[in-house]
N, C-alpha and C positions, 0 to 999 in steps of 0.2 A: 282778703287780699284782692287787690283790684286786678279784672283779667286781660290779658296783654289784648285780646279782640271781644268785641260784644259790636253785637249785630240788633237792633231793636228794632221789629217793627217795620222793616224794609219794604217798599212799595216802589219797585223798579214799571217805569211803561215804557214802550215803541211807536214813536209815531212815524208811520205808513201810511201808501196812498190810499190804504186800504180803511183803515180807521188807526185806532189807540191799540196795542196790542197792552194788557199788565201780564208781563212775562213773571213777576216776583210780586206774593201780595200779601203783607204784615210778617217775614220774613227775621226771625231771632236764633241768633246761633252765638255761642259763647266759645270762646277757648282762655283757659288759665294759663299760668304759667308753668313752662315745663312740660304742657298735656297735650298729647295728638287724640283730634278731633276730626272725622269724616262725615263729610256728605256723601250720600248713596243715594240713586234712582236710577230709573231709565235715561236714555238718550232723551236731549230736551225737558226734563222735566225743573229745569235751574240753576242746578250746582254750580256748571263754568261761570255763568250769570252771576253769582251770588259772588265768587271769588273776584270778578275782574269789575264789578261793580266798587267790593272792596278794596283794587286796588287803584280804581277810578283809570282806566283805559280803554273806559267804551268814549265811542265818539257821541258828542249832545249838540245840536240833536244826530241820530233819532232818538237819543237814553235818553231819559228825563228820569228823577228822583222824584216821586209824587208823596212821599214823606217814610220818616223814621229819623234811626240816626246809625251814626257808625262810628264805636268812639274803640282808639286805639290808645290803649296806656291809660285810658280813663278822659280820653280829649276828644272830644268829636270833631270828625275830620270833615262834616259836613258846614261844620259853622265856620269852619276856615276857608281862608280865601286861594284861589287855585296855588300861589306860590307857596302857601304856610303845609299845606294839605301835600303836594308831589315832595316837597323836604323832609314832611313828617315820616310820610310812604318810605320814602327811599332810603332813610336812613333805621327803618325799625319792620319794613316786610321785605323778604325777597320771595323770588316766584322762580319755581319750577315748570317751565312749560309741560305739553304731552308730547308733541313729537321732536327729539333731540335732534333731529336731520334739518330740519326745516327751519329751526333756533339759532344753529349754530350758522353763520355765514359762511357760504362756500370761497371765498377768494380770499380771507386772510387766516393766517395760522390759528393752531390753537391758542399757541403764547400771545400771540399777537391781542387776540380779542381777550384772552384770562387778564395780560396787563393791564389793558384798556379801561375794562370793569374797576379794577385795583384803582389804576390813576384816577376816574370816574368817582368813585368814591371818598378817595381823600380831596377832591377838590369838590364834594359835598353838592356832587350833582348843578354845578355851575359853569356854563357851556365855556364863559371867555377863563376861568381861572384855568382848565383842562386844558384850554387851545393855546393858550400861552404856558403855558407851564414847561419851562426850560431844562430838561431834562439832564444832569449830571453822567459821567461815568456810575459814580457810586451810588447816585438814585435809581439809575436806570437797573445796577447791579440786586440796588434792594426790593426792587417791586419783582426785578426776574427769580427773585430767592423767594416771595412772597405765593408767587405765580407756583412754585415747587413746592412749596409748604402745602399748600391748598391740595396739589392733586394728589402728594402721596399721603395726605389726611381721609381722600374716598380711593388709597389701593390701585391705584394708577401703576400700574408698571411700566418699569423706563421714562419713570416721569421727565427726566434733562430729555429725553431726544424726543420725546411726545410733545415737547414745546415746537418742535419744528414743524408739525405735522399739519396737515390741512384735515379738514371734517370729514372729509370721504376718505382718508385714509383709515379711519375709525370706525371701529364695529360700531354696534349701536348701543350695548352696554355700556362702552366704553366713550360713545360722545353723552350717554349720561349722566356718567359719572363726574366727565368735564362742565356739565349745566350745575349741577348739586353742588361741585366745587365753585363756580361762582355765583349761589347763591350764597354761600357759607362765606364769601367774601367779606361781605360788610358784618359780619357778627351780628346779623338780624334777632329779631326778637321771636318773630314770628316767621317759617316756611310756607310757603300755597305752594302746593303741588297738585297740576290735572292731570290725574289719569298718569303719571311717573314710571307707570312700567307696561304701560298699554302697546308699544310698536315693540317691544323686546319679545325674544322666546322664552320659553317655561323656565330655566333652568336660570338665565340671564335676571329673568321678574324677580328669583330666586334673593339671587348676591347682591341686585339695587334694593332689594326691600332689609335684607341686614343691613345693608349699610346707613340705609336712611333711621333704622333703629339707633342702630351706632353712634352714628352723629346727633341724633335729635339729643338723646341720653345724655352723651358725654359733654356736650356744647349747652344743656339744657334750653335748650330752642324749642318752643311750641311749634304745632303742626296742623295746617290745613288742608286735608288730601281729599282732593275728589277723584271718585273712583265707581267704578261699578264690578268691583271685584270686592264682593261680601271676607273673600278669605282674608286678602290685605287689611281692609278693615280689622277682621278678630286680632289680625296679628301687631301691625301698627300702631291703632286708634283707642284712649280709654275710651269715648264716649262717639255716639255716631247719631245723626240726626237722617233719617229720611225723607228726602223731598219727592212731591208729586205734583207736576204742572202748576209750578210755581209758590209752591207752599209748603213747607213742614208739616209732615202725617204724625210722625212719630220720632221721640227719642229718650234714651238712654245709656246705660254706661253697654259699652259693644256686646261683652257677652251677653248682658242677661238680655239683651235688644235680641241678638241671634237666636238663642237657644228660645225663647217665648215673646215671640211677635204678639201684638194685641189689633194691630192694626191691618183689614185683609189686603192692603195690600205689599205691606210687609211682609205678610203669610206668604202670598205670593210670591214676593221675589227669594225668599228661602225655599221653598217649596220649587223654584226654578233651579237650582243649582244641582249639576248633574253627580250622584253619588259612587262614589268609589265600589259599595255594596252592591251595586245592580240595582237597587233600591229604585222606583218609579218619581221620577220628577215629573213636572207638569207647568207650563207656561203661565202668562197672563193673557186670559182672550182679550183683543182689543187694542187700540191707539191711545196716545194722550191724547187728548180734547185743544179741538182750534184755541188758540188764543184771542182770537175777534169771540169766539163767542161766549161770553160769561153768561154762565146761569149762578142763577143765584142759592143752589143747591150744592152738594158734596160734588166735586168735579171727578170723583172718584166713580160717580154712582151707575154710568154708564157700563162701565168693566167690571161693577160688585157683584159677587154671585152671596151675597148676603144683604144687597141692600132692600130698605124699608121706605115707606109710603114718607117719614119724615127727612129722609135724603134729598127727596125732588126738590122741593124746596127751601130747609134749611140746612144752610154750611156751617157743619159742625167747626169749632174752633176748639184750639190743642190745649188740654183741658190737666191738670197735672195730679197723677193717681197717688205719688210719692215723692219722696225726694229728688229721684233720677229722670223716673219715668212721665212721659204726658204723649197725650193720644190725642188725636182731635176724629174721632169717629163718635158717632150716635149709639153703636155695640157696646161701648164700654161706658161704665158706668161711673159717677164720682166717687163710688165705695167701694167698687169691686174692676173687672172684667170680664167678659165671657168667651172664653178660651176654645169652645166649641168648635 
């Protein structure tokens, strides 16, 4: 079965006054149909990169694509031309930002901007059919019925009078829940979600992460979440791929990724997660590494408290142990691992 997103090979760079930054480098992540899939790492080390690369909204320059590919439905959306590519995008991803406050425009309703999206849609993301589009009593009746479907489908209470509402009258759960609800607009194929419940409280992270089960489930929508929350991951995501300063260390399906890391610095960021038991957690000493500066070594080898004389200068590449699993460290072996 072909997978609604495949990522090959990705080589994202920045040009600066500085030099070439390669911020993304040989870059592969898959998601099938129906399957949430996570990116996890530190701050900077890709993920939003990798998603909005996918959804082609960095500005070029300074982004340049120095190769791979990026095929959606089995179509590579590199070989197409900016108009075939923003049609493909928009009618088959939608994207969950991270912060709803900042998303959401403060000067028109919630209704206002859910319809918009709606008419946006049906006029198949073509600026003059939207701007002419002559709006009826009974059109205008069925996009505002469309507008209400959508929010009591993410638990919106008082969804009629929450159409009147502007953004700041909205908890932050609850202008959430409003973005989710129009991503779920166009019946997308695929969700990108950054970071979806990072400005909410505990309990709030709670209700958006059911709900985002809910809906993926029942809509069978695949799932792109980036996140730095290992728990979302176990709970969300079949499969989870780990990024480090631009490149994939490690991946498998989430639990057995969680429960037996191969790679240290996966170790590490489990080993960072503060335990319920009292139990002793412990950091990662160290920065991600400039991006001006490539070595031509493990980029990791800097902050290893296991690395080897063959780190400094060759960069191990993600090497695959089983069906699920592939590592790209020098520690693991093609026959085995060492779990040490």
């Amino acid at each position: 079965m072909t997978d609604v997103l495949r990522v090959d090979n990705l080589t994202l760079q920045f040009e600066t006054i500085d030099g070439v930054l390669t911020v993304l480098e040989n870059v592969s992540v898959s998601v099938g149909p129906g399957e949430c899939v996570a990116l996890v790492g530190e701050t900077g080390c890709g993920k939003s990169v990798t998603s909005k690369t996918v959804l082609g909204v960095l500005p070029s320059p300074p982004a340049r694509i120095a190769g791979g590919h990026i095929l959606l439905d089995g179509q590579d959306l590199l070989a197409m031309n900016a108009r075939e590519r923003k049609g493909m995008v928009q009618n088959r991803l939608a994207y969950v930002p991270q912060d709803p406050m900042t998303s959401l425009n403060p000067v028109f309703t919630v209704g206002q901007q859910l319809m918009d999206i709606i008419r946006w849609r049906k006029a198949k993301g073509r600026l003059g059919r939207f701007a002419l589009d002559n709006l009826s009593s009974a059109k205008r009746r069925s996009i505002r019925q469309e507008a209400l479907d959508l929010l009591n489908s993410v638990h919106m209470p008082d969804a009629d009078q929450l159409l009147s509402k502007y953004p700041y009258e909205l908890s932050g759960g609850m202008r959430q829940r409003v973005l989710i609800a129009m991503a779920l607009s166009g019946r997308p194929a695929l969700i990108v979600a950054d970071e979806p419940t990072t400005a909410l409280d505990v309990t709030v992270q709670k209700s958006i992460l059911r709900l985002l089960i809910e809906r993926t489930r029942m809509s069978n929508v695949s799932g792109l979440y980036i996140t730095h929350n290992l728990g979302l991951a176990r709970e969300l995501c079949h499969r989870t791929y780990v990024m480090y300063a631009g490149t994939v260390v490690e991946t498998d399906e989430t639990d057995a990724l969680l429960r037996n890391p191969l790679h240290p610095y996966t170790k590490g960021l489990v080993g960072a997660i503060p335990k319920l038991t009292g139990e002793a957690y412990t950091g990662i000493d160290g920065q991600i590494p400039d991006y001006l500066e490539r070595s031509s070594g493990c980029r990791f080898y800097p902050r290893c408290s296991r690395r080897q004389e063959i780190c400094i200068n060759d960069r191990p590449t993600l090497r695959s142990l089983h069906k699920t699993r592939s590592v790209a460290c020098h520690l693991v072996s093609e026959m085995g691992s060492d779990n040490g």
